[in-house]
N, C-alpha and C positions, 0 to 999 in steps of 0.2 A: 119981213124983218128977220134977220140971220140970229142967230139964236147962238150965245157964247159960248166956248169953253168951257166945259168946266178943270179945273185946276187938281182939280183931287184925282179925277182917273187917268190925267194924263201924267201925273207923277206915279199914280201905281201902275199902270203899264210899262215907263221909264224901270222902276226898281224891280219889275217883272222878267223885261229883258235882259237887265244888268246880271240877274240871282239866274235865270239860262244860262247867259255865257258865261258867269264861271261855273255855275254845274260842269256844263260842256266842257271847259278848260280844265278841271278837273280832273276829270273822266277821262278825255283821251291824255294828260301827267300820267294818270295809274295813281295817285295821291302822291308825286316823287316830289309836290312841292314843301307838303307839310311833312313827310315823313324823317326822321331822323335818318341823317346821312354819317357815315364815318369815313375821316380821311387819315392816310397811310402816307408813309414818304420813302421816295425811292432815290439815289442816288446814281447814275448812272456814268462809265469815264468814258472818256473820249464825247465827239460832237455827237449830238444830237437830231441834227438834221433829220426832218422826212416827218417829226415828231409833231404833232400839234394838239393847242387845248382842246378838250375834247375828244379825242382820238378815246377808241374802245379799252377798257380793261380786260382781258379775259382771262379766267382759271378754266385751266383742263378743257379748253376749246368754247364755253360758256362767258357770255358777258354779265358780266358784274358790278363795273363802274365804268367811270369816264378818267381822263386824265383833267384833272384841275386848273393844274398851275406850272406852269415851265418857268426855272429859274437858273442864274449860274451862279455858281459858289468854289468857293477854295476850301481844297481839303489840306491841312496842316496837321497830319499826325504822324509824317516822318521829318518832323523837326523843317531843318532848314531846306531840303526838296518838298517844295509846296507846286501843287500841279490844280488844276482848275476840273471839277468836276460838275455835272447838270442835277440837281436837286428838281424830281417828278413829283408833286402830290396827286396822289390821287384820290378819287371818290368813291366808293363801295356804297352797295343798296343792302340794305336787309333782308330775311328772308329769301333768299337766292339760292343756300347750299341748304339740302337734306339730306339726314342721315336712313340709315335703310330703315328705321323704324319711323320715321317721317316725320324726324325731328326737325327742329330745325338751325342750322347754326349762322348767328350771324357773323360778319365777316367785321363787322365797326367792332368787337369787342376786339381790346389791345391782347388780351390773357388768349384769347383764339387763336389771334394771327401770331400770338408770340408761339405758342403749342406746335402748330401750325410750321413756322418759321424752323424750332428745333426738330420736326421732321423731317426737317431741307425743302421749307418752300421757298424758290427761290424765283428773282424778277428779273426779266431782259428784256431788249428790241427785239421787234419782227418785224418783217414787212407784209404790209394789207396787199400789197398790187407793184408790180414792178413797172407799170405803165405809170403808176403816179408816183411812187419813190413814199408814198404816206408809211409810217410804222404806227406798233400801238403796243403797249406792253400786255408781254404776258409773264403769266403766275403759273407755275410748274413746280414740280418735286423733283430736285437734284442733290440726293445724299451726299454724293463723291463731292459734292461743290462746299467747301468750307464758306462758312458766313463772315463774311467782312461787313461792318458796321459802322460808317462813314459822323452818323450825326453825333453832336456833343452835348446836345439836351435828352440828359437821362427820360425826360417825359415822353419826347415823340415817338410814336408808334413807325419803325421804320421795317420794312423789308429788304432783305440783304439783295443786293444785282450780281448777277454773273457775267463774264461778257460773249457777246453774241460769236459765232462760229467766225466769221470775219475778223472781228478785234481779235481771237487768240492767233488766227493764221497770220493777222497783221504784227500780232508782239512776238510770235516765233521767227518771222522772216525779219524782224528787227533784232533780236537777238543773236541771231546766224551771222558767226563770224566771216563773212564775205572778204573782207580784207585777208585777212588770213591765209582763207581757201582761194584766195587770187595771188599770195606770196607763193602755196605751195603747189600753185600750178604752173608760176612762171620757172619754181626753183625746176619743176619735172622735166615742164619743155626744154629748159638750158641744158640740163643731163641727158635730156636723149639726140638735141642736138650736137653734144659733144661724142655720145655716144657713137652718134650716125656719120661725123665726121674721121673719125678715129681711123687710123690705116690697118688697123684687123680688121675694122669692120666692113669698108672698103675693099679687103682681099678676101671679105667673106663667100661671094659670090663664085671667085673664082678656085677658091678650096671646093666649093660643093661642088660645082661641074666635074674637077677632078676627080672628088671620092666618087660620083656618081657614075663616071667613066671605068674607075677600078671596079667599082661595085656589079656592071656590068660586062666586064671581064671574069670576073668571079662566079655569076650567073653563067656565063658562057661554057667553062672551064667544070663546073658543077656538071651541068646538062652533057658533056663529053662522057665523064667518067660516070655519069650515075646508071647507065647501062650496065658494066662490068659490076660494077658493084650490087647493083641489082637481082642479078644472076646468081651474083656468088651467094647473097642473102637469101634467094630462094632454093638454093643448094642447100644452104645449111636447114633450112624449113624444113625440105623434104626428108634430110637423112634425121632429126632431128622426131621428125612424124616417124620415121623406119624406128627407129630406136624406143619409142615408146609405144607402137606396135609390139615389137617383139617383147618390152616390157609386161606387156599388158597379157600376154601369150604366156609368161611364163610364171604371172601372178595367178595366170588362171589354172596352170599346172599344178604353184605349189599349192593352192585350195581345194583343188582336184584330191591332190596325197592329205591333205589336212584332215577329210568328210571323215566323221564318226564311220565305221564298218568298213572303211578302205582296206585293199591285201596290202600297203604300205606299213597302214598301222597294224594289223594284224601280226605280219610278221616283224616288226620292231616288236612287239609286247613278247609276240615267245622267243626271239633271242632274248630279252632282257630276263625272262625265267630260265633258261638254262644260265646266264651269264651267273643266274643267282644260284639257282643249285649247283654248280661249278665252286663259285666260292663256298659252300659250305660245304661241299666237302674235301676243298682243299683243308679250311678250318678243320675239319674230323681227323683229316690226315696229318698235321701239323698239332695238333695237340698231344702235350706231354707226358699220357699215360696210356698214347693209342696203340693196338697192337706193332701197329707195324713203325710206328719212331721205335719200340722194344727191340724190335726185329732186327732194323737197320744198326741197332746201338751193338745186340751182338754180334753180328757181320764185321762193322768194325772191327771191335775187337779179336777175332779170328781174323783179319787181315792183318790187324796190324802184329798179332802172337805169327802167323805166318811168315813176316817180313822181318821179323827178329831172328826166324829162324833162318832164311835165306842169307839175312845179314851174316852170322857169324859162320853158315858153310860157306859163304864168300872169300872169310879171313881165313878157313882152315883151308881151304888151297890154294889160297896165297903164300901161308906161309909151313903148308906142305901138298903139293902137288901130285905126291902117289898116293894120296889119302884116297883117291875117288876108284884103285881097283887092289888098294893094300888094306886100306884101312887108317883112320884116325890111329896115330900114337901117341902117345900120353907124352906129357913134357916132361 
């Protein structure tokens, strides 16, 4: 006779296996079911595409959460241009970032990510795989990038977006006046086709063959005469070299008579002492109480008592002419 169940160990085996598989379920979570999660929101323009729930969060190349919730929304804070923007929430785990002293920061507090924020953390698309086109946000530090802040619930915890390298290539080549720079290239073309048509420019070809024909006449006409002229220039060279030859011949003559103990200078210094003893005693002789101005002074004087006397035996035989074997007679 088969012998029953009993009921009692087969319910504690049942609550045996059940308390297993969520240990187990647990365990391989990491506790991510019970653990406090904090969610961030991100606003990002333009499509979305490639984006999906779930897809990785990563800071600084580290995963940190997941993407939550993909939505779309309209932004209206430039008044009447209202444009459609993708609202990301996403999800952050605790304890993920440490500090060098191995602290730890979490990322759900709002005061963090706002701290955080004002040091330029900033959110954009990437792409995980260009085979799949999948993207995932990433969290990065970009100073230069000014924080624009999209939500209008002072409460939500939001991180500022930047746009990806593609959207600003995309809004620079939308802003590039194309029109423009196709008016002022058709204006160019029209000018050079007027230009090109023009009958100067049309006789331009045949001016340059001309100058080019003179110009080659001129070459011609040069290489004639640059023989003679050649000659003559190396004439002048040579007498040119003669001349400061001979220059150089007679600097070294006058430094020759220059040299200290030369018979040049020698005899220069004793003329210039007789020239000087000469003068002093011309001076000896020329002064006013020297013998001989005395001398010469009564010389004079006997010349000229002389010539007083010749004077008046000139008038006594003139005006008597036997005086010279008679004798003077008295008037």
């Amino acid at each position: 006779m088969s012998r029953s169940a009993d009921p009692t160990l087969i319910g504690t085996f049942v609550l045996g296996a059940l308390a297993l598989a969520v240990t187990a379920t647990l365990l391989l979570a990491g506790g991510g079911w019970f653990g406090a999660k904090g969610q961030h929101v991100l606003y990002f323009e333009g499509a979305a595409q490639g984006l999906q729930v779930g897809a990785p969060v990563m800071f600084l190349g580290v995963k940190v959460g997941t993407v939550k919730q993909i939505q779309l929304g309209l932004d209206n804070h430039d008044g009447d241009d209202q444009h459609f923007v993708v609202p990301v929430t996403v999800e952050v785990l605790p304890h993920v970032v440490r500090t060098r002293g191995g602290e730890q920061v979490d990322l759900r507090d709002r005061a963090t990510v706002r701290g955080l924020v004002e040091r330029g953390l900033r959110a954009r698309l990437r792409m995980q795989s260009l085979l799949t086109g999948q993207l995932y946000v990433d969290l990065d530090f970009h100073p230069d990038k000014p924080a624009r802040f999209v939500a209008l619930d002072a409460g939500a915890s939001e991180i500022p977006t930047i746009r990806t390298t593609v959207q600003e290539l995309t809004a620079r080549l939308e802003a590039f006046p194309i029109e423009k720079v196709l008016e002022n290239l058709s204006a160019i073309s029209a000018a050079a086709n007027a230009l090109l048509s023009a009958q100067g420019t049309q006789e331009l070809p045949r001016r340059l063959q001309s100058t080019l024909r003179h110009l080659d006449g001129l070459a011609t006409r040069l290489d004639a005469q640059a023989g003679p002229v050649l000659d003559d220039t190396r004439k002048a060279l040579q007498a040119a070299q003669a001349a400061l030859a001979r220059l150089e011949t007679a600097a070294d003559r006058v430094a020759a008579l220059a040299e200290p103990g030369s018979d040049a200078l020698r005899g220069m210094a004793r003329a210039g002492d007789e020239l000087a003893q000469a003068a002093a005693a011309l001076r000896a002789v020329a002064a006013q109480e020297s013998p001989t101005v005395q001398q010469a002074n009564a010389a004079l004087r006997e010349i000229a008592r002389a010539a007083d006397a010749l004077r008046k035996l000139a008038e006594t035989l003139e005006e008597q002419p036997d005086a010279i074997y008679r004798g003077k007679r008295p008037k």
